[in-house]
Structure formats: C-alpha cells, structure tokens
SEGULO-229140 format. One line per 2 residues: their letters; for each residue x, y, z of C-alpha. Coordinates in steps of 0.5 Angstrom, whole numbers. Each point is the difference from the previous one (the first is absolute). Example, Ala and Ser with C-alpha at 12.3 -4.5 7.8 and 13.67 -1.06 7.14 Angstrom:
BEGIN
as	25 -9 16 ~ 2 7 -2 .
END
This chain:
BEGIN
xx	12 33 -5 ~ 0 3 6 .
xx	7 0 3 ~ 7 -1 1 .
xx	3 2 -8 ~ 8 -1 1 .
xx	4 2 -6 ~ 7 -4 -1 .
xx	5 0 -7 ~ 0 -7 -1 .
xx	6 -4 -5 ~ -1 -7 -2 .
xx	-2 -5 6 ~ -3 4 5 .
xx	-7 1 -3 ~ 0 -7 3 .
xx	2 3 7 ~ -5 5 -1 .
xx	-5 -6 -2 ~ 1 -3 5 .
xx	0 5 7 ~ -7 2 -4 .
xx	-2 -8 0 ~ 2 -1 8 .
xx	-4 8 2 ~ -6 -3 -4 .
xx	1 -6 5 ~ 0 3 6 .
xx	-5 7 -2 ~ -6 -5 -2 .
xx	1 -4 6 ~ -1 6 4 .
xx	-3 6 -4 ~ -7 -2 -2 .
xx	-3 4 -6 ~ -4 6 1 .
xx	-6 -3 -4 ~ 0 -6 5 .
xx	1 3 6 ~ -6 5 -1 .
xx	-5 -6 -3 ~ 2 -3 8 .
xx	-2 7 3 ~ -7 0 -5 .
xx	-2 -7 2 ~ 2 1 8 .
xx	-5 5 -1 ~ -5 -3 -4 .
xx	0 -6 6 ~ -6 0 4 .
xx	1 -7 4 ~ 4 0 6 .
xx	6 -5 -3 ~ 1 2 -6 .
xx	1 6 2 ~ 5 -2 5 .
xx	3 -4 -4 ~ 2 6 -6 .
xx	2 5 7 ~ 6 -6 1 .
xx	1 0 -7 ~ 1 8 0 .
xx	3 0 7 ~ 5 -6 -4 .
xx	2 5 -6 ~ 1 6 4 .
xx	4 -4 5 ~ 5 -3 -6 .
xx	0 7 -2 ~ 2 3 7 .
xx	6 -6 0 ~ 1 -1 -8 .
xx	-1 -8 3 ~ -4 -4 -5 .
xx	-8 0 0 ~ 1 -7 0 .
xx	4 -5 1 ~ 0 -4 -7 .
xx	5 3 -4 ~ -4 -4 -6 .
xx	2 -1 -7 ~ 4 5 -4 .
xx	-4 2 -5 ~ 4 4 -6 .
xx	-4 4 -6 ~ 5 3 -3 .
xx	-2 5 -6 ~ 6 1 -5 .
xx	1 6 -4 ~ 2 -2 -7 .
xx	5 6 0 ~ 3 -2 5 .
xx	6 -5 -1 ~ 0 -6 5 .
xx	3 -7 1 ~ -6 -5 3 .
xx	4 -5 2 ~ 3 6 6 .
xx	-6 3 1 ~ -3 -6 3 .
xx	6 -1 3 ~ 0 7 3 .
xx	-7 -2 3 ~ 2 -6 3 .
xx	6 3 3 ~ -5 6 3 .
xx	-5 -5 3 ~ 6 -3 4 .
xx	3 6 2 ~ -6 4 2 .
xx	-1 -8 4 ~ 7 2 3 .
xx	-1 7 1 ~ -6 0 4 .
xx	1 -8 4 ~ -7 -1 -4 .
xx	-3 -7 0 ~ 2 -5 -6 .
xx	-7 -3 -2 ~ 4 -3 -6 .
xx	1 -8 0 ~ 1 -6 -5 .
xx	-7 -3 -1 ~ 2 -7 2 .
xx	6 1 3 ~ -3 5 5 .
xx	8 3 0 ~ -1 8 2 .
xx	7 4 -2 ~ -3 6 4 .
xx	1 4 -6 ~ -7 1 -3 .
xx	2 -2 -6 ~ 1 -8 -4 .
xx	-1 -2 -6 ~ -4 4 -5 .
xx	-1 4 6 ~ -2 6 0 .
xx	-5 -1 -5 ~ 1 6 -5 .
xx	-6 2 -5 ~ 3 4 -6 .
xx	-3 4 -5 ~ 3 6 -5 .
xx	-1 8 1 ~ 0 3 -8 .
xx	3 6 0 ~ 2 0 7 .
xx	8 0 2 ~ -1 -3 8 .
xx	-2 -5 4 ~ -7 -1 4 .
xx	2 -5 5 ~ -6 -2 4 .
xx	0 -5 6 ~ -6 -3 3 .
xx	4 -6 6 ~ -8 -4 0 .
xx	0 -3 8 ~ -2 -7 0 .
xx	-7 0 3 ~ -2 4 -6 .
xx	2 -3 -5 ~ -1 -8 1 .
xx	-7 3 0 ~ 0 0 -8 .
xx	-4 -3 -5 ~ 0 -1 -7 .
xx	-6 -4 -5 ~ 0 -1 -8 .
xx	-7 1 -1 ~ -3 1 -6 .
xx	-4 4 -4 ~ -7 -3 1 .
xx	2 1 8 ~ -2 8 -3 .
xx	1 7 5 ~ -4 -4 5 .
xx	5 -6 1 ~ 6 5 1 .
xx	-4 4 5 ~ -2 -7 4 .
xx	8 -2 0 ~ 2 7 3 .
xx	-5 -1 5 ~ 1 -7 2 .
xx	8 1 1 ~ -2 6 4 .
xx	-4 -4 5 ~ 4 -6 0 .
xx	6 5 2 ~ -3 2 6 .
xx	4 3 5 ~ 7 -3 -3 .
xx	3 4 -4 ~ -2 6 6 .
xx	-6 4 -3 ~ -2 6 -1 .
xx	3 -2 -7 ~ 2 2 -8 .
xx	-2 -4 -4 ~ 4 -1 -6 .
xx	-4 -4 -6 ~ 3 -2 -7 .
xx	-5 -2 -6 ~ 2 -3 -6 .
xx	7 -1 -3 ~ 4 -7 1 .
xx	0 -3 6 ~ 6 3 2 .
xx	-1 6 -2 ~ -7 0 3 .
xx	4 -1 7 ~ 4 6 -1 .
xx	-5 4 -2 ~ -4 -1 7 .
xx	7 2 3 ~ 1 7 -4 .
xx	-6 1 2 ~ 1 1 7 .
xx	6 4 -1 ~ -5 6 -2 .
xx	-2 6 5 ~ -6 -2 4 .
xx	-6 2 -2 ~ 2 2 -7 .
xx	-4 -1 -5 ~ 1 -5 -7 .
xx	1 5 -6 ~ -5 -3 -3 .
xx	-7 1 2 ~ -3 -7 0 .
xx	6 -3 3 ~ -1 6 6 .
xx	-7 -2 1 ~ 2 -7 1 .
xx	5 1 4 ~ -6 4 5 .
xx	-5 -4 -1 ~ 4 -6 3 .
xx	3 4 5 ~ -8 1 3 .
xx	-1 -7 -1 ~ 7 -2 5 .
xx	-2 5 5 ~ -7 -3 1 .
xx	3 -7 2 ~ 1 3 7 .
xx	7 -3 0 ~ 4 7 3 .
xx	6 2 3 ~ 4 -7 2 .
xx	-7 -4 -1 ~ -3 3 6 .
xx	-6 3 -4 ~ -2 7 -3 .
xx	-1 4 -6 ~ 8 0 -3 .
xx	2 -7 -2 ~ 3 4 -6 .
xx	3 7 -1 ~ 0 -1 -7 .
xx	-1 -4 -7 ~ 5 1 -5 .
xx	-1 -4 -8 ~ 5 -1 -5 .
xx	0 -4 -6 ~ 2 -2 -6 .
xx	-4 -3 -7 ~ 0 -8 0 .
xx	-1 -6 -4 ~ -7 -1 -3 .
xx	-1 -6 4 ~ 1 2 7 .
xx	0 6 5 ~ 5 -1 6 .
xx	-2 3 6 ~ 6 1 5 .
xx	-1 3 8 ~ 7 3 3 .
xx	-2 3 8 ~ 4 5 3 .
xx	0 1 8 ~ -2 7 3 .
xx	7 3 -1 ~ 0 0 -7 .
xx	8 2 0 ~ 3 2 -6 .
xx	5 4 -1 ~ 4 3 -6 .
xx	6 4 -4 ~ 1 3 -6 .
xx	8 -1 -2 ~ 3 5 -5 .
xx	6 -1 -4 ~ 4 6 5 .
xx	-2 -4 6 ~ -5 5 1 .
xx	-6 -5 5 ~ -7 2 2 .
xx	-3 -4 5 ~ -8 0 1 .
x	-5 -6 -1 .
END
C-alpha cells in the first residue's frame, strides 16, 4: 500500500463509517489515479509505436491521464459499474450484512460528494436514481483471509464499453488448448476498437459457467504485465498476447502493434465433460483502487 494511513479509536458502529469513507475515496481515486503499472505499460506502448495514429492515439491517451491528474477530473466520463473484491480476514469480527451495506453507502457518497455520473439504471424500467447503486449493486465479490485481522477492499467501477465487450463459451475437452486459444483470439477481433484498446485481457478456464465469468474478472484486477505464478499458465498468457497484438487492431482501432497491454489467466478445476472458456476486457485505463481496514480504523490506501 503506498498512502495515506489514519489511525482512529474505534467503539461499536464506526467501523462501518470507517468502511464507508474507504468505500467512497476508492470510488473517486480509481476513477481518477490510474495504477502505476498501467500507466507505465501506456508509456512502453507509446514508445514501441511506430505508426503515425497509433502513436498519436496513446500521446491523447497520456495527455488524458495527465490532464485528470492535473485537475483530479475523471479519465473518463463513464463512472462504470462498481465492482467490489472485498478479502476478509477471519480474525476479524464483522457483520456481512453492514458491510455490504457500508459499500453501497459509500459508492453514493462519493456519487454526491464528487457530482459524478449515476451509469446505474434498472434493466428494464431504465430508471436512474443517480446514486450509482441499485439492486445488487455494487456488485460485491467476497472471499477469506486465514489469519488476517483486516479487510482488503479492492474496487474496479468497469465502464460500459469494455464490458459489453464480454464472451464466454462452454467447450469441451475435445476442443483442447487449441480451441481456447482460437475462442480468446476470435473474441479480441470481434471486440475491435469497442471496448477502447489497447486492452487487458481478462480469460477464465474452467470451473462452472458462473464462476468461469468470475474468474475472467478477477483476472483483470491483476497489475498489468504481471505474470501467473504458475509457469504454463504464464507462458499462455504471453503467447496469447503475441498473438493479439499481431492482429493490427491498436490503440482505439486506428492500427499499430499494441491491441493489448496484457494477458492475464486464471482458472479453476472443471467437470470431466466440459472446459468453459470466459473472456472479460478491460479499457486501456485499467482503473483499480484499493484499501486495506484494521479493526483500529488504521486505512492504507493503494491499488
């Protein structure tokens, strides 16, 4: 974690304020802070251009961050969906119920606070209660922390554009490596320039249908370019990432070598009779921000 550590003594309910102030600074800073491993993957492509629109294109794509920088506007006008992954450590004594509650609270907050666009609506009604929030949203992804005594709050708000841009496919065994190789390059192409390359490339493999989706999720939440533990997987993802930026799609479609900043794999055992394949993009911004919350109140703020 790299900033802001502010220590309170906390009695009874306000761990849930604290929560909540964490949740709305993480809505605001990841719409406007962009992690350091993408901006640097953006400066790497930039100077790895050749061609005249490419190049042009990630020079307007720097000149955006810095200018939000600059003006702690956001990069982009889509406030997106919010996304929790919320860590919780089993040493730590906490109510679900108001923790979801103190997210959702926090996502409207920060939607007040900061005049931000509501992207938020009812599916088929349309209705937008300008609060970012509805039914079962934010959309909140939980898991344990053995030993731990904190939370790990991450929170990635997934633009629209990126997003629609999402495919998932219930292979089978027979299909092999080959077959999921071809699915992640078709979906890439097919994507074109919608959902604002150059991209990260989320994949899931394996599991259930649902979790397969997940798993394509989580997968873009990781720091760009940063390797899957396990050397086959890594490898996959490199090979793949060769492959996508061969198809000549670049930055916003307009051509060039960088149709992708990276490939990121995770996965999970199947059924014997089948091998889903899921495909999650994520936009050039790659926005993500996160915070760690002791039980003293004590919030590190990072990505």
């Amino acid at each position: 974690m790299t900033d802001l550590a502010q220590r309170q003594a906390l009695t009874g309910d306000q761990l849930y304020d604290v929560i909540e102030e964490a949740a709305a600074q993480l809505y605001k800073r990841s719409l406007t802070d962009l992690p350091p491993d993408v901006r640097r993957a953006v400066d790497t492509a930039h100077a790895g251009e050749d061609g005249r629109q490419a190049k042009m294109m990630l020079r307007i794509i720097q000149h955006a961050v810095e200018t939000s920088d600059r003006t702690e506007l956001i990069v982009c006008q889509d406030t997106g969906i919010p996304i929790f992954f919320v860590g919780i450590g089993t040493e730590l004594t906490i109510n679900g119920a108001r923790l979801l509650d103190s997210l959702r609270s926090g996502i409207e907050l920060a939607t007040k606070r900061h005049n931000l666009r509501s992207s938020i609506v009812h599916p088929i009604t349309r209705k937008n209660q300008q609060t970012s929030t509805g039914r079962e949203i934010p959309v909140v992804h939980l898991e344990f922390l053995d030993g731990a005594d904190y939370l790990d709050i991450q929170l990635l708000p997934k633009g629209s554009g990126s997003e629609n841009m999402s495919f998932i496919k219930m292979l089978t065994p027979a299909d092999g490596l080959a077959g999921i190789k071809r699915f992640v390059l078709d979906c890439v192409v097919q994507a074109g320039a919608n959902p604002c390359p150059p991209t990260i490339v989320g994949v899931g493999i394996g599991g259930s249908f649902d979790k397969c989706a997940e798993l394509a999720k989580r997968a873009i939440k990781r720091p760009v370019g940063q390797p899957h533990p396990e050397d086959d997987i890594a490898a996959l993802e490199q090979e793949l990432l060769t492959a996508i930026n061969l198809t000549g799609i670049g930055p916003q479609g307009l051509g060039g070598k960088t149709t992708a900043l990276a490939v990121h794999i995770e996965y999970a055992w199947t059924h014997i009779t089948m091998n889903p394949v899921a495909v999650n993009l994520q936009c050039w911004r790659g926005e993500r921000a996160r915070a760690i919350v002791r039980a003293d109140g004590m919030v590190e703020y990072g990505y």
